[in-house]
C-alpha positions in Angstrom: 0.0 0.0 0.0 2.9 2.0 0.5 4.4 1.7 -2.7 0.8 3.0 -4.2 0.2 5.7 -1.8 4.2 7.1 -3.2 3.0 6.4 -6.6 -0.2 8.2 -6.6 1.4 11.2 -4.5 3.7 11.5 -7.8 0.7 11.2 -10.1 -0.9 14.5 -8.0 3.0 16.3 -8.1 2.3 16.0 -11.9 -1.4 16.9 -12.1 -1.0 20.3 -10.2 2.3 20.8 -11.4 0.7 21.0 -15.0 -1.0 24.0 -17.2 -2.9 21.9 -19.2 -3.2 18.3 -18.6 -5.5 16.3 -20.6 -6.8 12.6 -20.4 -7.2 9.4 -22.4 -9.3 7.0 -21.6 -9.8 3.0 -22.6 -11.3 0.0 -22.2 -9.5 -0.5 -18.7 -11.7 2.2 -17.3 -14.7 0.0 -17.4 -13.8 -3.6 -16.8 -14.1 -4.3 -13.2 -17.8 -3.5 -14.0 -17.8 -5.4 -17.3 -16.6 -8.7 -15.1 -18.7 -8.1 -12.2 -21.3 -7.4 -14.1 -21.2 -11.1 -16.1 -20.8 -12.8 -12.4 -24.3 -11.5 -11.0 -26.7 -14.7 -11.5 -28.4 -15.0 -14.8 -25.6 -12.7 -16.8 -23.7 -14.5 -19.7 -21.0 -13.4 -21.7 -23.9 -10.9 -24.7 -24.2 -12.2 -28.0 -21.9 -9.3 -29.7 -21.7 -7.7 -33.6 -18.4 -9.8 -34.7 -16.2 -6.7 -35.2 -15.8 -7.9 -39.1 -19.9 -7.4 -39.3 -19.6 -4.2 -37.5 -19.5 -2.3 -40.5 -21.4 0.4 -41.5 -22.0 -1.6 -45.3 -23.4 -4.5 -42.7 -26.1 -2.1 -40.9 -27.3 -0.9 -44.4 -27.5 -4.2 -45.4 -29.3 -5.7 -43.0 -30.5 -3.7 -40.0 -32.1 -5.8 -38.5 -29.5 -8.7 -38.4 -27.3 -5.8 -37.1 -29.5 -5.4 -34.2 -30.6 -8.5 -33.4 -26.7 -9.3 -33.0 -25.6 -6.0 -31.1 -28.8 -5.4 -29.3 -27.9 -7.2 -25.9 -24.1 -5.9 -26.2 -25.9 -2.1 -25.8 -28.0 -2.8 -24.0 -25.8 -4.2 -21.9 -23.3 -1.0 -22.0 -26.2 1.4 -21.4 -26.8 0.0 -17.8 -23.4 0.7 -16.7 -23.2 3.7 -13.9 -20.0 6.1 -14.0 -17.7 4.7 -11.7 -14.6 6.3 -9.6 -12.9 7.1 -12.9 -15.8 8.8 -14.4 -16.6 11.0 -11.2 -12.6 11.6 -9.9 -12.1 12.7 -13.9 -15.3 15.3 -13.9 -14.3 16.2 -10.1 -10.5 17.5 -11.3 -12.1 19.2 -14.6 -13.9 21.1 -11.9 -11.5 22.1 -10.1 -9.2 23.0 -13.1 -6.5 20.2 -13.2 -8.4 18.5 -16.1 -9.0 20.1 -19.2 -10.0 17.5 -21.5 -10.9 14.2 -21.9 -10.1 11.9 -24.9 -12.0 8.4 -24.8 -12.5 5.7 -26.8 -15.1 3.9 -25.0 -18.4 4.2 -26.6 -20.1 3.8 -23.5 -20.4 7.9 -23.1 -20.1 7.5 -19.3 -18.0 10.6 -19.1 -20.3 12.9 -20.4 -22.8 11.1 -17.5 -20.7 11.6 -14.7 -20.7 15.6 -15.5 -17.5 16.4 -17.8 -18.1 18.5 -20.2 -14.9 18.5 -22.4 -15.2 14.8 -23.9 -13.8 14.0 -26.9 -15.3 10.6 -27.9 -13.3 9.9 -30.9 -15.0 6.3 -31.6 -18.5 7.7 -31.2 -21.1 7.4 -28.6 -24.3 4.8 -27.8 -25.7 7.0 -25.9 -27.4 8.2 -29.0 -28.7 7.3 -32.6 -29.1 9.0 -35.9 -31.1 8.7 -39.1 -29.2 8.7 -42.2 -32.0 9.5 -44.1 -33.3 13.3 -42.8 -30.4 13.6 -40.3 -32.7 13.2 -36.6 -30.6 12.5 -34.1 -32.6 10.9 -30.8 -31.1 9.8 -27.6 -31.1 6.0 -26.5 -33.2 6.4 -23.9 -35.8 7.6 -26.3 -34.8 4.3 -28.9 -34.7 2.0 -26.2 -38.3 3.1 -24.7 -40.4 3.4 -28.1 -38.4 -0.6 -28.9 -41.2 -2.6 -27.9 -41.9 -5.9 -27.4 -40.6 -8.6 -30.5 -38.0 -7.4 -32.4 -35.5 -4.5 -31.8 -35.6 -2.3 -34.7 -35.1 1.5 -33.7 -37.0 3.6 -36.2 -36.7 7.2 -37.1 -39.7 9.1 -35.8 -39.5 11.4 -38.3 -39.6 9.5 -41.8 -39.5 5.7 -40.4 -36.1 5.0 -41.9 -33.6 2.9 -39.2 -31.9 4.5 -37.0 -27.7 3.8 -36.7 -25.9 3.8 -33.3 -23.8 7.4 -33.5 -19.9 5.0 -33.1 -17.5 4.7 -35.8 -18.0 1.8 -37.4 -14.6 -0.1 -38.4 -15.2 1.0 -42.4 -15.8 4.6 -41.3 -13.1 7.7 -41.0 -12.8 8.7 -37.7 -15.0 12.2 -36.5 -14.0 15.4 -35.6 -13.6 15.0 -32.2 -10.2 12.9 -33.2 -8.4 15.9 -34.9 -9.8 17.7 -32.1 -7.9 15.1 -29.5 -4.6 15.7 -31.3 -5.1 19.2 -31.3 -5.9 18.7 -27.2 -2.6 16.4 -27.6 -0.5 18.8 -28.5 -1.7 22.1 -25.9 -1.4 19.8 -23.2 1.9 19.8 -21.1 0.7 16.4 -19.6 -1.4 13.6 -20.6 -2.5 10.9 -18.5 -3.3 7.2 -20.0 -6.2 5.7 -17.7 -7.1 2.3 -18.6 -6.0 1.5 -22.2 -2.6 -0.1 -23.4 -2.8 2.2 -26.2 -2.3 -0.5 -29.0 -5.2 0.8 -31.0 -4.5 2.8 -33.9 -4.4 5.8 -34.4 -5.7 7.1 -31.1 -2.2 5.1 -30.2 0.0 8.0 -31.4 -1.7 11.0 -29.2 0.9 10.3 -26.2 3.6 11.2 -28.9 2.4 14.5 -29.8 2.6 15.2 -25.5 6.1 15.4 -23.9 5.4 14.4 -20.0 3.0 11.0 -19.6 1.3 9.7 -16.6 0.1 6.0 -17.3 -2.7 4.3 -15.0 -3.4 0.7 -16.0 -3.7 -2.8 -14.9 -1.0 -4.1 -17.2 2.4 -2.4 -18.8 1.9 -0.1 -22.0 4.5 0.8 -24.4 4.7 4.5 -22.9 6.0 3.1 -19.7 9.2 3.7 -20.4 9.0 7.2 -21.3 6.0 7.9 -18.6 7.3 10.3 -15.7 5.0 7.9 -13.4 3.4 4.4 -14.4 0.7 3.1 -11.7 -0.1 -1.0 -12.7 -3.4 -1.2 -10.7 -6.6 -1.2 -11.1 -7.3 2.6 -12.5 -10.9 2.6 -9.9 -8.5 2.4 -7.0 -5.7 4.6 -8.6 -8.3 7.4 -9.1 -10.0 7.2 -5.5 -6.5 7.3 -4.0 -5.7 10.4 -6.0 -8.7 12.2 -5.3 -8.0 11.5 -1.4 -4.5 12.8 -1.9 -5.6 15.7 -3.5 -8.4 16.4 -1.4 -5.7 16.2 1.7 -3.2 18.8 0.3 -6.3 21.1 0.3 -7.9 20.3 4.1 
C-alpha cells in the first residue's frame, strides 16, 4: 500500500504541477464493472456484432441482423453507472487540473458523470441517428419506443432505421479525433487511464505530448517514457488520488 500511496502522490505532483493536462481514456476504465457485471446470477457473456460485421455496409445491409446481434451488447453498456474514474475525472475538470478528456469507449459514461470536455473519438451509444433526414434521438428515447418482438429503432420522423452514433470499423474517424490531437499537443501532460494504447491511431496521441502519466492494470508501451506508471486497477488509482488531493487542500 505503500508503494501505491508514493506512486499516486507522484501522479498528484504531476497533475497540479501542470497547465494543461488532458486525459485518455480505454477499455481498462470499465472492466471491473464489465466482469462483475457477467458474475451476477443470470448474466452471460452478450451475444456481440463480430467486429468484421460491424461495419457500416453491414447495418445498411441488413439492419435488423445488425441489431438483433448488437442489441444485448448495448443494452448491456447502457446500464453501466460512471464509476470512480468517471466521477474523480469530472471532479479535477472542476477544479481546473483537467482540461479535456479523450476516450475511446463508446459507452459515453464521461459525459454522464458531468465532464463536459469529452472528446469521444470512436463515437457514442448514448445516441442514434437517421441517415436518411439527419434526426438524431437519444437512447433512452430508442430503447423506450423498442417494444416488445424485435428491436428495430426507427426514425420518428420518416421511419427510416436509425444507426448507433460510433464509428464503425469501415468509417473515417469524427471530428472529435483531430480535435484530440489538437488537445494532444496544448497539453503539457497527458494521463493514459485504462488502455494499453495498442489501438491505432488514437495510439499516437501520447507522442504528440512530452510528459505521460500512465494508470493501467498491465504495462503499455509508454511506460518507459511515462514520468510515473501506476499497474493497478485505474478505480483504486483514481480514488487514491482524489484522497490525496483532497488532503493537500484540508
Amino acid at each position: 500500500m505503500e508503494k501505491l500511496h508514493e506512486k499516486v502522490k507522484k501522479v498528484a505532483d504531476l497533475l497540479t504541477e501542470s497547465n494543461h493536462t488532458v486525459v485518455f481514456t480505454g477499455a481498462g476504465v470499465s472492466t471491473e464493472d464489465y466482469k462483475q457485471n457477467l458474475s451476477r446470477p443470470g448474466n452471460g457473456l452478450p451475444v456481440m456484432v463480430a467486429p468484421a460485421d460491424f461495419t457500416i455496409q453491414r447495418f445498411k445491409d441488413d439492419p435488423q441482423g445488425f441489431y438483433e446481434e448488437g442489441e444485448p451488447y448495448f443494452s448491456m453498456i447502457y446500464r453501466f453507472e460512471p464509476n470512480e474514474v468517471h466521477t474523480t475525472l469530472a471532479e479535477l475538470e472542476k477544479r481546473g487540473l483537467v482540461k479535456a478528456i479523450i476516450t475511446d469507449n463508446i459507452d459515453g459514461l464521461h459525459k454522464k458523470a458531468g465532464s463536459k470536455q469529452v472528446l469521444e473519438i470512436r463515437g457514442t451509444l448514448r445516441s442514434a441517428s437517421c441517415a436518411q433526414c439527419k434526426r438524431q434521438v437519444a437512447i433512452d428515447d430508442v430503447l423506450s419506443s423498442a417494444g416488445e418482438g424485435k428491436f428495430l429503432p426507427l426514425c420518428p420522423d420518416c421511419g427510416e432505421p436509425l444507426r448507433p452514433d460510433v464509428v464503425f470499423s469501415d468509417e473515417p474517424l469524427p471530428p472529435d479525433f483531430y480535435t484530440a490531437k489538437d488537445e494532444a499537443k496544448k497539453a503539457d501532460l497527458m494521463v493514459i487511464i485504462g488502455s494499453s494504447m495498442e489501438a491505432s491511431p488514437e495510439n499516437q496521441l501520447p507522442d504528440e505530448c512530452e510528459n505521460l502519466v500512465v494508470i493501467n492494470q498491465s504495462p503499455t508501451v509508454y511506460d518507459q517514457r511515462a514520468k510515473a506508471v501506476v499497474n493497478d486497477s485505474p478505480k483504486k488509482v483514481m480514488k487514491h488520488l482524489l484522497e490525496e488531493l483532497n488532503n493537500r487542500n484540508s
